[in-house]
C-alpha angles and dihedrals in degrees: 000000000000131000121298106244120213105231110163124034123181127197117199116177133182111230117289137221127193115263098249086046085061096044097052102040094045126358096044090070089034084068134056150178114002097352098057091072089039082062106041083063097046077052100051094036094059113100084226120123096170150355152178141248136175084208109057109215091195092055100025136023114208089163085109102045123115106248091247091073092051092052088059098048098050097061082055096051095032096054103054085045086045098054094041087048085055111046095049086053087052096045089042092059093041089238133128116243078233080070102067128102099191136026111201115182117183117195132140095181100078150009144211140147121232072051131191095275079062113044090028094060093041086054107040079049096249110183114262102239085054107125122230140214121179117191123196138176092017085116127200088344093058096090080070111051082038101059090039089071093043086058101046084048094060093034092057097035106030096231144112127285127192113205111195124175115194121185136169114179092168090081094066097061099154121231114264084241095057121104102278097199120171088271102052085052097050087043087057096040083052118039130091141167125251137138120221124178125179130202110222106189129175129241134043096308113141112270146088105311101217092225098180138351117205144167149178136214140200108193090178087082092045089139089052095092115018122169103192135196109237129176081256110046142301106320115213110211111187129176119218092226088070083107104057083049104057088040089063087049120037106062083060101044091052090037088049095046094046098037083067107048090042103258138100143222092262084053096066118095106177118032116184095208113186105242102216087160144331092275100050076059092055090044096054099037082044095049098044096036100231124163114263087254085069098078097035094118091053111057090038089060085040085059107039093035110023120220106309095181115231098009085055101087094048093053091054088055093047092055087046099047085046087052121115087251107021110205121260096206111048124190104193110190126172127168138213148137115348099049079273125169116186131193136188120185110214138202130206112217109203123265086030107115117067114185097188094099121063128238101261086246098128085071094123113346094150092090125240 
C-alpha cells in the first residue's frame, strides 16, 4: 500500500509570558552568586521570546515538590491540552475520533496509568477496538518515531492513526539547591509546554504523504542527553558536546534518506529542524550547507514557542504548511537520548494547505 498522508494537524497551548518577563520575575531570584550571571547570559542568549507553561513559576513555584505531586498534576494539566490538541486535528481532517485505527500519544514529563492514550481516547469517544501505543522518554526526537508507526499502521491496515505529543516541562523546575551546572540552566532557559496531534490517513486525500522515516544512532555518547527521574522532578542533562555530534552525523543521515528516494539537498524546500538550541540550528544549516532562509521556521518556532521536546517539530511543519507558499519537499530532523537523530521526508500533494484558520496562538497571549 501506498504512503499514509497527514491530513489534520491541532495545536493546544497553556498561556504564555516573554522570556525577560520570566527571568526577572523568577529565575533571577531561583539563581544566585556566580551562576546567576552565568544564567542571565544563557537567557539572553537563547534564542527564546516567549513560551509557554501549564505551571505557571511566576504564580506558582512547583521547583520543591516531590515528584509524586507533579505526576499528579500533570495528568491534570496534560489531558485537557491533550483533548483540545485532538479535536482541532479531527476537525481539521474532517474525520470522527470513531475513525481512527491507532491512537499513538508521545510524552517523557509525566506518567500515569490509566495514561492519556487511555483516558483520551475514553473521553474524545475513540472506538473500542482502536489500538494504542504510548511512547515515553524518547525525548525531542519522539514526533518522528511516533509518526513512523502511525504511518506503517495506515499503510498495512488501510485505516485511520492519530499521533499526539504532550509535554509539560513546567512541571521539573529543579530546587534552587539543586546543582545549577551550565546544562540545567540551559535546560530552564529553554524549555516550554505545548500539545501538538496529527491525523495520518490513507489514500490520495490532499496533505503531506509521509514517504520514509529514518534515524541513527551513536550509542558511544549515551551520557550525552540524559532526562532523570529525581525525588523532585524529571532532571536534563545535556553535554555540551551534543553539537559536534550531531555535525559528524546528520549530513549522512539526509543524504542517505534522499539518496534513496532520487532528490538532493538542493532539492528540499521546506526543512522542520528541531530547534534544541540556537547552536543545534548553527550545526545543521553549517553541515548541509543550506542558505540561512532554510531554517527560517525553526528559529522562529524556537523564538515564539521555546523548545517543547517531542511537539516541537510539529509545530515547525504546521507553520510551514500555513505558510503563503507552503513547501512541496519537507526534511523533518529532531534529536534525543541516544545520541539519536531521526529523520521523515515529506511530500506535499496539491490542494492540501488551507490558511483560513489561525494558528491557536492567542491562546493565551495575555500573559500568566
Amino acid at each position: 500500500m501506498g504512503s499514509g498522508v497527514i491530513v489534520g494537524l491541532g495545536v493546544a497551548l497553556p498561556p504564555g509570558a516573554g522570556q525577560d518577563e520570566l527571568w526577572k520575575g523568577y529565575f533571577a531570584q531561583h539563581f544566585s552568586g556566580t551562576t546567576r550571571a552565568l544564567a542571565q547570559r544563557i537567557f539572553a542568549n537563547s534564542g527564546v521570546t516567549r513560551r509557554h507553561a501549564a505551571v505557571n513559576p511566576l504564580l506558582e513555584d512547583v521547583s520543591d515538590w516531590p515528584t509524586e505531586r507533579r505526576m499528579r498534576r500533570y495528568q491534570i494539566e496534560a489531558l485537557p491540552l491533550g483533548k483540545e490538541a485532538v479535536g482541532r486535528a479531527l476537525t481539521d481532517a474532517g474525520l470522527r475520533a470513531g475513525d481512527i485505527g491507532l491512537f499513538v500519544v508521545c510524552s517523557c514529563t509525566g506518567y500515569a496509568t490509566p495514561g492519556l492514550d487511555i483516558l483520551l481516547a475514553r473521553d474524545m469517544g475513540m472506538a473500542a477496538d482502536t489500538q494504542r501505543m504510548f511512547v515515553g522518554h524518547m525525548g525531542c526526537y519522539a514526533a518522528l518515531p511516533g509518526l513512523g508507526a502511525a504511518n506503517d499502521f495506515v499503510s498495512a491496515r488501510g485505516r485511520p492513526a492519530l499521533l499526539l505529543c504532550a509535554e509539560l516541562t513546567s512541571l521539573h523546575i529543579q530546587p534552587s539547591s539543586a546543582r545549577m551546572d551550565t546544562q540545567q540552566i540551559v535546560s530552564h532557559a529553554l524549555f516550554s509546554d505545548a500539545a501538538v496531534a496529527v491525523v495520518v490517513a490513507p489514500g490520495r486525500r490532499p496533505g503531506y504523504a509521509v514517504r520514509e522515516v529514518t534515524a541513527v544512532t551513536d550509542t558511544s555518547t549515551a551520557d550525552h542527553m540524559t532526562w532523570e527521574l529525581t525525588d523532585t522532578g524529571f532532571r536534563m542533562g545535556l553535554s555540551p558536546k551534543v553539537p559536534q555530534v550531531l555535525a559528524a552525523h546528520v549530513t549522512g543521515l539526509v543524504t542517505s534518506l534522499l539518496g534513496r528516494h532520487d532528490r538532493r539537498i538542493s532539492e528540499v524546500d521546506g526543512w522542520a529542524v528541531h530547534p534544541g538550541g540556537p547552536r543545534i540550528l548553527n550545526v545543521v544549516e553549517e553541515e548541509l550547507g543550506l542558505p540561512p532562509e532554510a531554517l527560517a521556521a525553526s528559529r522562529a518556532t524556537l523564538d515564539e514557542y521555546g523548545n517543547c521536546s517531542s511537539p516541537t517539530s510539529l509545530l515547525i511543519l504546521d507553520r510551514l504548511r500555513r505558510s503563503a507558499a507552503p513547501p512541496r519537499t519537507v526534511v523533518m530532523l529532531a534529536f534525543g537520548p541516544g545520541l539519536t537523530l531521526y529523520a521523515a521526508l515529506l511530500d506535499l500533494r496539491s490542494g492540501a494547505v488551507s490558511t483560513d484558520d489561525p494558528l491557536p496562538d492567542e491562546v493565551g497571549r495575555g500573559g500568566y
